[in-house]
C-alpha atoms as an extended CHARMM CRD file, in Angstrom:
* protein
*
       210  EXT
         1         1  UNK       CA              0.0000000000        0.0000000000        0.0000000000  PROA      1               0.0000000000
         2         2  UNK       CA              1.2440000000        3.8250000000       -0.8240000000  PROA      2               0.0000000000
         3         3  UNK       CA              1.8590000000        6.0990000000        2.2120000000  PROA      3               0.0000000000
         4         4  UNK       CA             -0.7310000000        8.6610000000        2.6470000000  PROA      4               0.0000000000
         5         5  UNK       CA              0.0340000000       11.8910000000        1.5410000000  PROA      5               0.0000000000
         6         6  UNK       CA              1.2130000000       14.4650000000        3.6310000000  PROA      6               0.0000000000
         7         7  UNK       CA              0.4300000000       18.1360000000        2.7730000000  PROA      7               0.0000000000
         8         8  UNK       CA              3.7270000000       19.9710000000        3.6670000000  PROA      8               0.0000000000
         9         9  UNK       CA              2.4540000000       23.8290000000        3.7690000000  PROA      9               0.0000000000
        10        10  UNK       CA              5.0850000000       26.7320000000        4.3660000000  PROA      10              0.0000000000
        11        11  UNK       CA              5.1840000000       28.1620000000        7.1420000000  PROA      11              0.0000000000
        12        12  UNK       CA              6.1090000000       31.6200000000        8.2620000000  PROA      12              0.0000000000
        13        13  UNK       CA              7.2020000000       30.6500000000       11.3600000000  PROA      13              0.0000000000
        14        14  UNK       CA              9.0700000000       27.6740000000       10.2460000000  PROA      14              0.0000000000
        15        15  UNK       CA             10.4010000000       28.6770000000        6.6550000000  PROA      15              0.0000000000
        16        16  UNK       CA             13.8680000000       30.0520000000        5.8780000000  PROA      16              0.0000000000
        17        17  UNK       CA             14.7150000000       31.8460000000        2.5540000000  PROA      17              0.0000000000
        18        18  UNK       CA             17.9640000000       31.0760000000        0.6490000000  PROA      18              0.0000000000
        19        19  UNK       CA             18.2720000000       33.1500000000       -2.5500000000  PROA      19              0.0000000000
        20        20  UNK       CA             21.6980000000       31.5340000000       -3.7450000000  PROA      20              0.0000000000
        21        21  UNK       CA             23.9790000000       33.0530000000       -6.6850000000  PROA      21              0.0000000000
        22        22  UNK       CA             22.1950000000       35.6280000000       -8.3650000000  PROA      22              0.0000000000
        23        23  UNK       CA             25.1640000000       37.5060000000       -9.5620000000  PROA      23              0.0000000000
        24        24  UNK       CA             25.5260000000       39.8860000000      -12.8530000000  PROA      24              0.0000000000
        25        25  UNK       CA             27.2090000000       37.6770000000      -14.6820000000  PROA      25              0.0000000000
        26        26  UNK       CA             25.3320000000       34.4420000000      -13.6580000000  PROA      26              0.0000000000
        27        27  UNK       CA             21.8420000000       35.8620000000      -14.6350000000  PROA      27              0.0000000000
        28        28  UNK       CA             23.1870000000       36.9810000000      -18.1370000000  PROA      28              0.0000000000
        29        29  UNK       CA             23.0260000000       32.6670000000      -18.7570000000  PROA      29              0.0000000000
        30        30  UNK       CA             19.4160000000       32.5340000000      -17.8780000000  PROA      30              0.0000000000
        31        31  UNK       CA             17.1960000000       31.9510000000      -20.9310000000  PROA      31              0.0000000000
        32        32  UNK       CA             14.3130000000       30.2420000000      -19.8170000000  PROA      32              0.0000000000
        33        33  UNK       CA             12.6510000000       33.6500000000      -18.9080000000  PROA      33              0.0000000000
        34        34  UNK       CA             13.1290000000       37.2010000000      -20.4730000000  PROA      34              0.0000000000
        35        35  UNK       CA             15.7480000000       39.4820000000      -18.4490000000  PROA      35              0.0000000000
        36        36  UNK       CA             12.7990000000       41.7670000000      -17.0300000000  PROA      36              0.0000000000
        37        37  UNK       CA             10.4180000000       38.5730000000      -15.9240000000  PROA      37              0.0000000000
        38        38  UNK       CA             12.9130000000       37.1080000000      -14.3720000000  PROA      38              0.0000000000
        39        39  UNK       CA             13.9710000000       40.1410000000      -12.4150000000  PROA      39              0.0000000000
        40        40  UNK       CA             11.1670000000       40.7240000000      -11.4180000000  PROA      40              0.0000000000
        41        41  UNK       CA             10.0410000000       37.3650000000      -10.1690000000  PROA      41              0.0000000000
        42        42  UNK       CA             13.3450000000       37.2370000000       -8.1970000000  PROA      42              0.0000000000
        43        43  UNK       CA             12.7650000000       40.6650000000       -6.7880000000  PROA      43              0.0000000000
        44        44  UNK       CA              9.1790000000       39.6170000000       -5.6670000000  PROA      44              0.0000000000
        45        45  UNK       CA             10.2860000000       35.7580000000       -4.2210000000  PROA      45              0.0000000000
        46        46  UNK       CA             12.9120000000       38.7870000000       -1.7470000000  PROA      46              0.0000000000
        47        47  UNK       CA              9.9660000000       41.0580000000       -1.3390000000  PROA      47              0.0000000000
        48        48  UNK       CA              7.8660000000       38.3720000000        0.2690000000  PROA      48              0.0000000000
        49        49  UNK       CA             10.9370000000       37.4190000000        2.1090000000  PROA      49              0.0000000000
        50        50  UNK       CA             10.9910000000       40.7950000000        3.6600000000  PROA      50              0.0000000000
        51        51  UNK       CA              7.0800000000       41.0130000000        3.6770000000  PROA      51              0.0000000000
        52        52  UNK       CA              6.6880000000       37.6390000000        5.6700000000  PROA      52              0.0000000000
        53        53  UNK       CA              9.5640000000       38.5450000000        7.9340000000  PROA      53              0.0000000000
        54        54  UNK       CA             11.6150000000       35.3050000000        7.0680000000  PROA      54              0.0000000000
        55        55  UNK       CA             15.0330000000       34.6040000000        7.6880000000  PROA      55              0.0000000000
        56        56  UNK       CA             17.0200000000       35.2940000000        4.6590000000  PROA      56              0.0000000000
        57        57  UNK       CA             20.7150000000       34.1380000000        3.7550000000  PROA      57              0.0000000000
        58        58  UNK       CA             22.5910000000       35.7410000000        0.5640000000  PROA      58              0.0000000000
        59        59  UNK       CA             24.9550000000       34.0000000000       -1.5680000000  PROA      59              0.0000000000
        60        60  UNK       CA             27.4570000000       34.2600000000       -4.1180000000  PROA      60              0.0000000000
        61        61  UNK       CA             29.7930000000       31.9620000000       -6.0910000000  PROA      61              0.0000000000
        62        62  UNK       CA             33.8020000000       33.2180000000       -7.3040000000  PROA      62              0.0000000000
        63        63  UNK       CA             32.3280000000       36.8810000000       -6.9510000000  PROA      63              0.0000000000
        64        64  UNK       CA             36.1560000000       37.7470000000       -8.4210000000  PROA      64              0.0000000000
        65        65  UNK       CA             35.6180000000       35.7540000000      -11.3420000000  PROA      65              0.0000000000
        66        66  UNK       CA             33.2850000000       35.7430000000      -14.4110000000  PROA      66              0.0000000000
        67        67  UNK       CA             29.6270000000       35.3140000000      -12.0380000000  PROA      67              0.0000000000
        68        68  UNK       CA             30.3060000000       38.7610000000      -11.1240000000  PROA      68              0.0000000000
        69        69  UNK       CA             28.3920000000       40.6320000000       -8.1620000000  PROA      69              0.0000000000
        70        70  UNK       CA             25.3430000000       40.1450000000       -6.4530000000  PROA      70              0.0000000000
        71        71  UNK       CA             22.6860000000       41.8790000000       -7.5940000000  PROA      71              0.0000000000
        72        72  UNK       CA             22.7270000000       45.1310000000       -5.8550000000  PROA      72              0.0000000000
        73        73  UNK       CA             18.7320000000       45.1370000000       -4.9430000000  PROA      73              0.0000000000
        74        74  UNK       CA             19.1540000000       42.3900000000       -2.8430000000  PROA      74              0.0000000000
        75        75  UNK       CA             22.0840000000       43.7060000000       -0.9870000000  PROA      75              0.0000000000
        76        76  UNK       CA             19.7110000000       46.6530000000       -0.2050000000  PROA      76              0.0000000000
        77        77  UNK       CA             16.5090000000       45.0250000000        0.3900000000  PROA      77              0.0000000000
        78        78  UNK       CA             18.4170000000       42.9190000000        3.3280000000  PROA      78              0.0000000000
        79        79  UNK       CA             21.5200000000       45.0360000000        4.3940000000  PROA      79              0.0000000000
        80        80  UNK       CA             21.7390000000       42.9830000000        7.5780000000  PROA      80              0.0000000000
        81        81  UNK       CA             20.9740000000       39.7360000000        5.8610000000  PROA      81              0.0000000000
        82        82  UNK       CA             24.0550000000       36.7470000000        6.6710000000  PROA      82              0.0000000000
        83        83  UNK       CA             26.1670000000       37.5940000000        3.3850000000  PROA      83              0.0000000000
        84        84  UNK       CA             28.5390000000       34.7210000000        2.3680000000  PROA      84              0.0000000000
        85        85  UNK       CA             30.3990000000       35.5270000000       -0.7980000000  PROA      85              0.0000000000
        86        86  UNK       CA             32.1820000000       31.6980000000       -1.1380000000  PROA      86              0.0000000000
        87        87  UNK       CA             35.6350000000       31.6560000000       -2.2510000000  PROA      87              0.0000000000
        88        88  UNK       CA             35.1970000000       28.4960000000       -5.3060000000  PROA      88              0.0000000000
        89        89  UNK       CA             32.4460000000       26.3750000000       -3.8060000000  PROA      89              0.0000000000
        90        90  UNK       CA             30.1400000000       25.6200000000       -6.5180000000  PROA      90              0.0000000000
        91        91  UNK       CA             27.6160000000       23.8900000000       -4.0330000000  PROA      91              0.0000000000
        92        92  UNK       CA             26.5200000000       26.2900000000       -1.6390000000  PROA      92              0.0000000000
        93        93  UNK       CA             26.2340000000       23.1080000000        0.7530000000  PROA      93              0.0000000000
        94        94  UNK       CA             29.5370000000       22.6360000000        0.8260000000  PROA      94              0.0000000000
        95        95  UNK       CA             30.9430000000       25.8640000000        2.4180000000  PROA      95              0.0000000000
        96        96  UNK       CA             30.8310000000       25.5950000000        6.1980000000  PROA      96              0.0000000000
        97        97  UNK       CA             29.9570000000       28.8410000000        6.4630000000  PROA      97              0.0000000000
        98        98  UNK       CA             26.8810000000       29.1320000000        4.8710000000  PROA      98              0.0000000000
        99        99  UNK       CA             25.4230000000       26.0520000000        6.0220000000  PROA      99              0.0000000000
       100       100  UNK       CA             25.7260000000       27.3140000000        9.7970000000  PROA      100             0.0000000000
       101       101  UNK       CA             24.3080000000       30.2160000000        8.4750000000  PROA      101             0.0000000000
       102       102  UNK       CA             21.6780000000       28.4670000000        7.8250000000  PROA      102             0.0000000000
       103       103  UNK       CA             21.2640000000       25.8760000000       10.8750000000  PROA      103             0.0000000000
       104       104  UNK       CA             21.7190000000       28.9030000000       13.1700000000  PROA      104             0.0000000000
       105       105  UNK       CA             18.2240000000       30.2350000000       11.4580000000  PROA      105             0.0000000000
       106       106  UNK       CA             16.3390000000       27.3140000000       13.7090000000  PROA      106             0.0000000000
       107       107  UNK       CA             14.4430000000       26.8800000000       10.3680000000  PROA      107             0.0000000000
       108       108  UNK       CA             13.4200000000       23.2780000000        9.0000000000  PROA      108             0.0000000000
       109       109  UNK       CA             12.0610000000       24.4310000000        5.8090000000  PROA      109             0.0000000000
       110       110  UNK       CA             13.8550000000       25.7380000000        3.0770000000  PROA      110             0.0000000000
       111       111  UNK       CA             13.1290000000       28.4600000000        0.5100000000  PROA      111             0.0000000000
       112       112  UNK       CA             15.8740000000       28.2250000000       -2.4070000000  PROA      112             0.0000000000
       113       113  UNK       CA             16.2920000000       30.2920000000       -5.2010000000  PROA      113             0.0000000000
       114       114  UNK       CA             19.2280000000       30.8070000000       -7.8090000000  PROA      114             0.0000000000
       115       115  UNK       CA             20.9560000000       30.8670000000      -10.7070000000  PROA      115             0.0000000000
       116       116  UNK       CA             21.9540000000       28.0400000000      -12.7320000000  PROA      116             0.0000000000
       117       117  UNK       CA             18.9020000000       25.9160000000      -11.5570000000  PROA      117             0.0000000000
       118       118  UNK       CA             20.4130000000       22.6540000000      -12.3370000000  PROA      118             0.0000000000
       119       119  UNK       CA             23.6490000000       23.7330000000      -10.1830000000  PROA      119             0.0000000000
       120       120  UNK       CA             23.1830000000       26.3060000000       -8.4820000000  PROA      120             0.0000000000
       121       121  UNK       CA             19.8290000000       25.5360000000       -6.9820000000  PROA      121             0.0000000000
       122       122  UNK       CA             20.1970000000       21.8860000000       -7.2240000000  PROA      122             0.0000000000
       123       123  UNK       CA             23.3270000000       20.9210000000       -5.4270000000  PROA      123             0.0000000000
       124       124  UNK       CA             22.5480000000       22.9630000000       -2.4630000000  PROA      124             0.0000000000
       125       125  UNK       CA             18.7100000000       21.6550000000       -2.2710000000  PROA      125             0.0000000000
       126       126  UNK       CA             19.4100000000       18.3660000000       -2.7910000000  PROA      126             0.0000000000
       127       127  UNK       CA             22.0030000000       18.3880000000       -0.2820000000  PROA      127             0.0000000000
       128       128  UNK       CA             19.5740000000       20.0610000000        2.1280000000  PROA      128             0.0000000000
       129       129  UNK       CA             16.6020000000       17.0110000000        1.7390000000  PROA      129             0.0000000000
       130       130  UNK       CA             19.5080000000       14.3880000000        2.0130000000  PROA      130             0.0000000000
       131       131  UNK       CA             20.1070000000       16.3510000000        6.0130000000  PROA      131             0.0000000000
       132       132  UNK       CA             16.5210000000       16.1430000000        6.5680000000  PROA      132             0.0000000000
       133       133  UNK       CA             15.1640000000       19.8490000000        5.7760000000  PROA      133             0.0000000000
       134       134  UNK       CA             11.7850000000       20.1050000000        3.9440000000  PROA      134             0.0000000000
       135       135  UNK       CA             12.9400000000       21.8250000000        0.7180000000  PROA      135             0.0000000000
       136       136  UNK       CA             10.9200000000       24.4870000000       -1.6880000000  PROA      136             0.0000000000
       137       137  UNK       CA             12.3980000000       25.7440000000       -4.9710000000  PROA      137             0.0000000000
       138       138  UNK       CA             10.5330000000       28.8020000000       -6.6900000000  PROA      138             0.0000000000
       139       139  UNK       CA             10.8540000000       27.3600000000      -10.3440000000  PROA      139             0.0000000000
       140       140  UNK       CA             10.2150000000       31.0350000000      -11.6530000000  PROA      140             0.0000000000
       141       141  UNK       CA             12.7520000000       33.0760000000       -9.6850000000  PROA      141             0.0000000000
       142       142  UNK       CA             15.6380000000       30.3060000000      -10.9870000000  PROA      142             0.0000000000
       143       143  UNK       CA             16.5520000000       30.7460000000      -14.2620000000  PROA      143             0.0000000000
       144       144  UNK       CA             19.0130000000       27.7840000000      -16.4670000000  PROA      144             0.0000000000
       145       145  UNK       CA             19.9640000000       27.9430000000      -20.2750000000  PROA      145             0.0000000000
       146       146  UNK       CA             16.8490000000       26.1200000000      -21.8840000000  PROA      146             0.0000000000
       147       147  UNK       CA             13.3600000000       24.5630000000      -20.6620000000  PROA      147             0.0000000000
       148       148  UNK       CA             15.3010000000       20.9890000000      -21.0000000000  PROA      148             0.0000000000
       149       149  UNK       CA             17.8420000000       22.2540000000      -18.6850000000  PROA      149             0.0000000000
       150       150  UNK       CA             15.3950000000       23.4040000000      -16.4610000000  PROA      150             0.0000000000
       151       151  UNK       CA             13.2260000000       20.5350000000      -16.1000000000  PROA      151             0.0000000000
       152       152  UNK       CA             15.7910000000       17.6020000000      -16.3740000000  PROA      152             0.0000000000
       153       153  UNK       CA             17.0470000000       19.6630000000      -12.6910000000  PROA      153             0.0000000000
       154       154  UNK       CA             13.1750000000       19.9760000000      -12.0430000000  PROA      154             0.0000000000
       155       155  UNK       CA             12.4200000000       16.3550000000      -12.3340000000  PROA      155             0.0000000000
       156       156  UNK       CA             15.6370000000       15.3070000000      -10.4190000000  PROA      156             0.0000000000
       157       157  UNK       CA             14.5080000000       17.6180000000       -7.4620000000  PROA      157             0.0000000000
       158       158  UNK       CA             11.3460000000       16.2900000000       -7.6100000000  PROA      158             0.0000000000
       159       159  UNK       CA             12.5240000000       12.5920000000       -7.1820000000  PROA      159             0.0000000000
       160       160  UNK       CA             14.5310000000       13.4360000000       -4.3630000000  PROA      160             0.0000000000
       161       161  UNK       CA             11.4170000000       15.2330000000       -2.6360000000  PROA      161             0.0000000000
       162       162  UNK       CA             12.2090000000       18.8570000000       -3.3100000000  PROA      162             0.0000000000
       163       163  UNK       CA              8.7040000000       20.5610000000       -3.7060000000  PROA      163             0.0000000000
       164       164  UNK       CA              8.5250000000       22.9030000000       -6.9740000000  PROA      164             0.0000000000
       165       165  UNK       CA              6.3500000000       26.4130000000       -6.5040000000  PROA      165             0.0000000000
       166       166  UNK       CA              6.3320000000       29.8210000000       -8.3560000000  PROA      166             0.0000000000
       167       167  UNK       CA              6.9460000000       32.6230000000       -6.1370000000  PROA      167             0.0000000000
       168       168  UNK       CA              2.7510000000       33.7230000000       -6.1160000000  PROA      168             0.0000000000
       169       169  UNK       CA              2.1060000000       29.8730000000       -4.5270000000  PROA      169             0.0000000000
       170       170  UNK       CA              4.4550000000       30.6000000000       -1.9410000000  PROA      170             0.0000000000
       171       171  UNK       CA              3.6820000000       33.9020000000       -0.4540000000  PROA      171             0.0000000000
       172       172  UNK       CA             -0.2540000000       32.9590000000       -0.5420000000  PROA      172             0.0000000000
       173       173  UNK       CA              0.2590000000       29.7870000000        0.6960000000  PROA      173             0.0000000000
       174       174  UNK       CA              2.7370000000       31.6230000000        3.5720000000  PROA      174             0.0000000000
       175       175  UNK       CA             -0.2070000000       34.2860000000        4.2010000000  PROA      175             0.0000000000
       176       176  UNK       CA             -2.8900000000       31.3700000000        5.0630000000  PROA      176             0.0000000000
       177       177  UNK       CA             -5.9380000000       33.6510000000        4.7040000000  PROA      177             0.0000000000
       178       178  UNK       CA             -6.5690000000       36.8850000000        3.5990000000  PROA      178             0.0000000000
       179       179  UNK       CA             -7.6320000000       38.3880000000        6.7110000000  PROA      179             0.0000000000
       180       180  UNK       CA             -4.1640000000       38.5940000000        8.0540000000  PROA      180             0.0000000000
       181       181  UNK       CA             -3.5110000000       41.6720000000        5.9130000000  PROA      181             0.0000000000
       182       182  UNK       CA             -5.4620000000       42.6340000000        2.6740000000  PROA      182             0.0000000000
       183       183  UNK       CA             -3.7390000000       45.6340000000        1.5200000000  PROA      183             0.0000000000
       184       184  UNK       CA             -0.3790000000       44.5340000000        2.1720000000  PROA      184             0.0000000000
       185       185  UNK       CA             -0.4440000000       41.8290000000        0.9000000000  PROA      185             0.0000000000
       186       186  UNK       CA             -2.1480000000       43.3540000000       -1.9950000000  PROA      186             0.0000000000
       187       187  UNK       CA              0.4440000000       45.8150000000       -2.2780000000  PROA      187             0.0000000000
       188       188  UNK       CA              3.3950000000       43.2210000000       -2.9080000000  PROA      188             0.0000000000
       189       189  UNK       CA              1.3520000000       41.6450000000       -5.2940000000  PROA      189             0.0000000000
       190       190  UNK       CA              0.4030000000       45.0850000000       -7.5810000000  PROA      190             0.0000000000
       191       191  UNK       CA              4.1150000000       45.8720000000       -7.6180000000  PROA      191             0.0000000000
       192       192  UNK       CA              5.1330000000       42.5950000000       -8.9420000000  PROA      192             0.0000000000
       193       193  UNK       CA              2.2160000000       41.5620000000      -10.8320000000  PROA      193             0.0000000000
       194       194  UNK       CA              0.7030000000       44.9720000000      -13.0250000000  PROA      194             0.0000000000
       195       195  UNK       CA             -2.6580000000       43.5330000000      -13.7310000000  PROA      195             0.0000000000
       196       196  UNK       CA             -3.3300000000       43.1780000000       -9.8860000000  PROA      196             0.0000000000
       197       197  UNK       CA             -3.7890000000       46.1800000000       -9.8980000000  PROA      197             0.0000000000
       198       198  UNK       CA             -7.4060000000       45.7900000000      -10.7490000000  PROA      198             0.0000000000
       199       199  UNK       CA             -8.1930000000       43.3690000000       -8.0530000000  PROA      199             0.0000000000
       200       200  UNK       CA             -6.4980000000       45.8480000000       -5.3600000000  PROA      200             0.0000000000
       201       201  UNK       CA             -8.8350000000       48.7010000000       -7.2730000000  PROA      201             0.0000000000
       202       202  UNK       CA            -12.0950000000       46.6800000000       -7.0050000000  PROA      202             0.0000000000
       203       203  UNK       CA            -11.4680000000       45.9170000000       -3.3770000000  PROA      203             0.0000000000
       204       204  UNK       CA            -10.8970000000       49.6450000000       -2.4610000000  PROA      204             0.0000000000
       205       205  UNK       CA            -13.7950000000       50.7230000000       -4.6170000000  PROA      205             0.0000000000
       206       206  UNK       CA            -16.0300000000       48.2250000000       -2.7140000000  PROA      206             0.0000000000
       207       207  UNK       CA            -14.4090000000       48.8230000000        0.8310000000  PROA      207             0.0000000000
       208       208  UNK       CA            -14.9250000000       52.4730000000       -0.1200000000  PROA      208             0.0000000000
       209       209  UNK       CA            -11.5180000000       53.7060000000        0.3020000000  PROA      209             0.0000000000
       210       210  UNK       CA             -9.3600000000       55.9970000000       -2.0990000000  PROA      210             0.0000000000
């Protein structure tokens, strides 16, 4: 007989966010999405960092070398933020540094972002489900070369027990229930999503606010 599912759900309180080489020269190699989507899909996957208050670790790859810098944004949106630029380790996993980083966040589930997704994203996630974390990757804020680049790395995360989300999955299903805050919620959502607008507009209109 199958085990009975198990519905995993993030959890504000128990979720940690790693957004893992997105650096200049790094995101210039992502294909799978246009420059500006993909900026802003990684922008909003930090916003609802911020937003949901989670614990957020940077990290870069051979900054010195062709991946270049992090992307500046980021560096702003979480100036006190653990920042560990790694020397040559291509899995994030496997500098000591950033994993303590990320044990010392008390967190059992796991946020991961990045660029390549196959590498980048991969190693680091797969590494994390083999020590027993819960693992989510946002598929849309982690960019790779081609779609069969991105879903042979897909479908090996997914074996492994990774769960796959796009960045709007995870901040609703972080939020729970409306209630908890309509407008800024709302907010995060019209910056990062222009035709929310019209929902946000509707709901003032009808709450009778300006």
């Amino acid at each position: 007989m199958s085990t009975p599912f198990t519905y995993t759900r993030l959890s504000k309180d128990d979720a940690a966010l790693l957004l893992v080489d997105h650096q200049a020269g790094l995101i210039s190699l992502v294909q799978d999405f246009s420059p500006g989507e993909f900026k802003n899909n990684v922008l909003a996957v930090a916003a609802c960092g911020k937003y949901f208050k989670l614990p957020t670790i940077l990290t870069t790859s051979f900054e010195n070398g062709p991946n270049g810098p992090l992307v500046p944004e980021l560096k702003e949106m979480f100036p006190k933020a653990p920042y560990i630029a790694r020397p040559g380790n291509i899995n994030a996993w496997d500098n000591e540094e950033f994993v303590k980083a990320v044990k010392e966040t008390g967190r059992k589930q796991l946020i991961i972002a990045g660029v390549v997704t196959e590498v980048c994203v991969a190693f680091p996630a797969l590494s994390a489900i083999e020590e027993g974390y819960d693992v989510f990757v946002i598929t849309d804020a982690s960019g790779t070369f081609n779609e069969v680049t991105r879903h042979s790395a897909w479908f090996r995360m997914q074996a492994a027990g990774v769960q796959l989300m796009n960045w709007f999955g995870m901040a609703c299903e972080l939020h729970r229930d409306w209630r908890n805050d309509i407008e800024g919620l709302g907010a995060l959502f019209s910056s990062h999503i222009p035709n929310y607008r019209n929902l946000m507009t509707s709901y003032f209109t009808i709450a009778g606010k300006k």
